[in-house]
C-alpha positions, 0 to 999 in steps of 0.5 A: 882824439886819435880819430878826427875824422870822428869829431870833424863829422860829429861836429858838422852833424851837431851844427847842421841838425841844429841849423835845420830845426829852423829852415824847415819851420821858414820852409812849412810857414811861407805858403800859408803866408802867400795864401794867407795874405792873398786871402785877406787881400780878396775877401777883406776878412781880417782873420787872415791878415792877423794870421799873416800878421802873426805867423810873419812874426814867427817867420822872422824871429825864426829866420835869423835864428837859420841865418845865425846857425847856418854861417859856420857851417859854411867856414866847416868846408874850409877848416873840417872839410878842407881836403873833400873842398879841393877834391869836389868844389868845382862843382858843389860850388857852383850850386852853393854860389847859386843859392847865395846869390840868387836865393838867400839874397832873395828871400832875405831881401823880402823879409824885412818889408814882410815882418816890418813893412806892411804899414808902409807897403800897399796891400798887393805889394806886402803880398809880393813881399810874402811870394818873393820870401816864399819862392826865395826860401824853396829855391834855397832849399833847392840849391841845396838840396842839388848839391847833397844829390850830388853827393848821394848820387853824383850826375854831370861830373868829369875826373880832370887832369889833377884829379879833382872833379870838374863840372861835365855837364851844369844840366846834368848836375841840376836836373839830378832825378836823386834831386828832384825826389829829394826836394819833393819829399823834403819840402813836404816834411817841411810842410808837415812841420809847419802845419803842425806849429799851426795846429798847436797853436790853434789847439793852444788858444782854443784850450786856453780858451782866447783868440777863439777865432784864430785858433778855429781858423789855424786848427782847421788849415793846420789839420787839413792841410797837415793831413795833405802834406803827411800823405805826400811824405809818404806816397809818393815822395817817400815812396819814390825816395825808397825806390831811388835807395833800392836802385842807386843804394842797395847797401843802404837799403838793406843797412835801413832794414836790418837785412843781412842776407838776400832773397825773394819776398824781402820782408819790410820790418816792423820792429827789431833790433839788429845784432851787427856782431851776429848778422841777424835781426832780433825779436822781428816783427816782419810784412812778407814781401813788402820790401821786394813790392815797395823797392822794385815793384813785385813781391818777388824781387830779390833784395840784396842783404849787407851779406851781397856787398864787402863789409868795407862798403857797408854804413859803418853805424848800421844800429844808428841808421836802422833805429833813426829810419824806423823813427822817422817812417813810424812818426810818418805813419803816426802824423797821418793817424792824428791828421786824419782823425782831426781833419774827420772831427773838423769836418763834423764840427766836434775838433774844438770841443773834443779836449782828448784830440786839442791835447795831441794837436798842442804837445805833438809840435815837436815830433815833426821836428825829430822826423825830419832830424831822423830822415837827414840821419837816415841820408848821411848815415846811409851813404857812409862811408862815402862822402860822394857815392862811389867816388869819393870816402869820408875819411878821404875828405877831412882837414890834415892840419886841423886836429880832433881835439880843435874840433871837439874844442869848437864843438863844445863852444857851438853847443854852449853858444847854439844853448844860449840862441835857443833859449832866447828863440824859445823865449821870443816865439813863446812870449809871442804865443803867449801873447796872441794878436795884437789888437792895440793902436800899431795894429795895421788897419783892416782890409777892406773893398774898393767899388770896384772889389779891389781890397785897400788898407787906410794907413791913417 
């Protein structure tokens, strides 16, 4: 208790991982969605309107359980945050308004008329609901994502006169370069989590050996798909995302790789343990020079060790931030492997009768999830101990009136309730699984061509 900024930050970073297991799984379904419902609109094939039937299931169910999560983090700037709210609201507030107003509203407007309205609206215009629920949820991530830019590489501010920051500049701000190579590489991570969901399924139904059709249709987009946006998580999003760090971050970088001291041919780390308290990498396993390549573009570059910069500056969990880096770029790697590999049996036609590959499609639906967690851990803990780089520190920034043993206090209810909400989502969206596609009386009737090749549905 005798350091709140302590709980303040364990209680954001409880809520805010937690929040976030849902958004990117909204974020990674809505475009099959689009796709989904614009195939089944052209061609009349019912597969893709049962799949867009299901996955809008699952995208709703998932959709509140965001909402619910997300609210308290809002209140979290106002009570934990207070102090970091007055000194930078002026401009973080302008994009946390925007989101609100002109995305969440969006995506929230459509989400009803795609889960609920496909009885009641015509094909094309339940198709308009999937594109409006899809661009609203992107331009939310995007909104977002400009604000915590701003704090990992703050653009279009001015100090004003009673020193709180103001905004310089709104173009600036919004066209953040950090914001756009976030984004990118966020989205496709977002992607690699839904594809994966996608798989799973298609691996479940056809092990269990029902929905025959279905699960062939989701392996197939799930795999192939997923081995796209895996390679874009790392090249060149992540790539870039790396070079962004190396530039703006170097102490970041170098608290990332274990690197206590600089040099030419920096060596990326395969595996280690890094010893803080002696300032040296143990039991390495090392790729000459590949650091210095990947960072600044030649094997000769001299990459800066955490020995360059005042201790003061550097993150203050180094262990943390170098294990939850080398967990997210290694499960990266791996996604890419099991993509691959089931993408090459698709194509030869072999994935549905090779049980050995089915069973890591089914169970591998999770680490999407720990990858991304481990990449917004690897963000925060890098740009400690800045709440926004260079210009403003964490323990800057926390309430003074609200004291660590409130926030542990609230912090075990979150946990309590947050238990609660997942087993009840875990519930819902397993039953659904479980169930498989309805075929009974309240079942849409299919697609099917006008004379003119248009696509219409019978409502009865």
């Amino acid at each position: 208790m005798d350091d709140p900024v302590f709980w303040h930050r364990l209680q954001f970073a409880f809520t805010i991982t937690y929040h976030y297991l849902f958004p990117q799984l909204t974020m990674g379904l809505a475009w099959f969605l689009v796709v989904w419902k614009w195939k089944a609109l052209r061609t009349g094939d019912e597969r893709y309107a049962k799949a867009g039937r299901f996955w809008a299931k699952i995208f709703g169910v998932t959709f509140i359980l965001g909402v619910v999560t997300g609210i308290p983090m809002e209140f979290q700037f106002g009570t934990n945050w207070a102090e970091f709210s007055k000194f930078s609201g002026g401009i973080i507030g302008q994009t946390l308004a925007m989101e609100g107003m002109f995305a969440f509203f969006l995506e929230s407007a459509f989400v009803g008329a795609l889960v609920f309205g496909e009885k009641r609206l015509s094909p094309k215009m339940h198709f308009a609901a999937a594109v409006g629920v899809a661009v609203g949820s992107w331009l939310s991530a995007y909104f977002i994502l400009v604000t915590n830019a701003f704090m990992q590489h703050p653009v279009g501010h001015r100090i004003a006169a009673d020193g709180t920051l103001e905004l310089e500049s709104l173009s600036a701000y919004l066209l953040n370069p950090w914001a756009f190579v976030q984004f990118a590489h966020n989205q496709a991570a977002a992607l690699v989590t839904g594809c994966f969901a996608i798989a799973a399924v298609g691996a479940f139904w056809t092990l269990r050996g029902n929905d025959r059709d279905l699960g062939r249709l989701f392996l197939t987009w799930g795999t192939r798909a997923g081995l796209v946006a895996s390679f874009l998580v790392a090249f060149p999003t992540g790539d870039l995302q790396a070079k962004m760090v190396a530039r703006h971050q170097p102490v970041a970088l170098a608290a990332m790789e274990g690197r206590f001291q600089s040099g030419p041919m920096a060596e990326i780390t395969l595996i280690g343990q890094p010893n803080v308290a002696e300032k040296r990498l143990e039991n390495p396993i090392r790729l000459p020079g590949m650091l210095s390549f990947l960072a600044f573009g030649t094997f000769h570059a001299d990459v800066p060790g955490l020995g360059a910069f005042p201790e003061k500056d550097w993150p203050p969990n180094i262990e943390l931030l170098y294990y939850s880096f080398h967990v997210m770029a290694g499960l990266g790697t791996m996604f890419i492997g099991l993509m691959g590999l089931a993408t090459l049996q698709g194509l030869r036609g072999k994935l549905e009768t090779n049980g050995w590959l089915l069973w890591p499609l089914m169970l591998a639906f999770p680490f999407p999830f720990i990858a991304n967690t481990a990449g917004w851990m690897t963000a925060e803990l890098g740009r400690q101990p800045w709440l926004i780089w260079g210009l403003y520190r964490t323990s800057q920034g926390a309430s003074t009136v609200v004291s660590g043993g409130n926030a542990l206090f609230t912090l075990i209810g979150f946990a309590g309730l947050y238990s609660v909400l997942g087993l009840v989502y875990v519930y819902l969206v397993g039953r659904e699984v479980l169930h498989g596609v309805e075929h009974g009386e309240d079942t849409p009737a299919p697609y099917e061509p006008d004379a003119a090749g248009a696509k219409v549905v019978s409502h009865g």
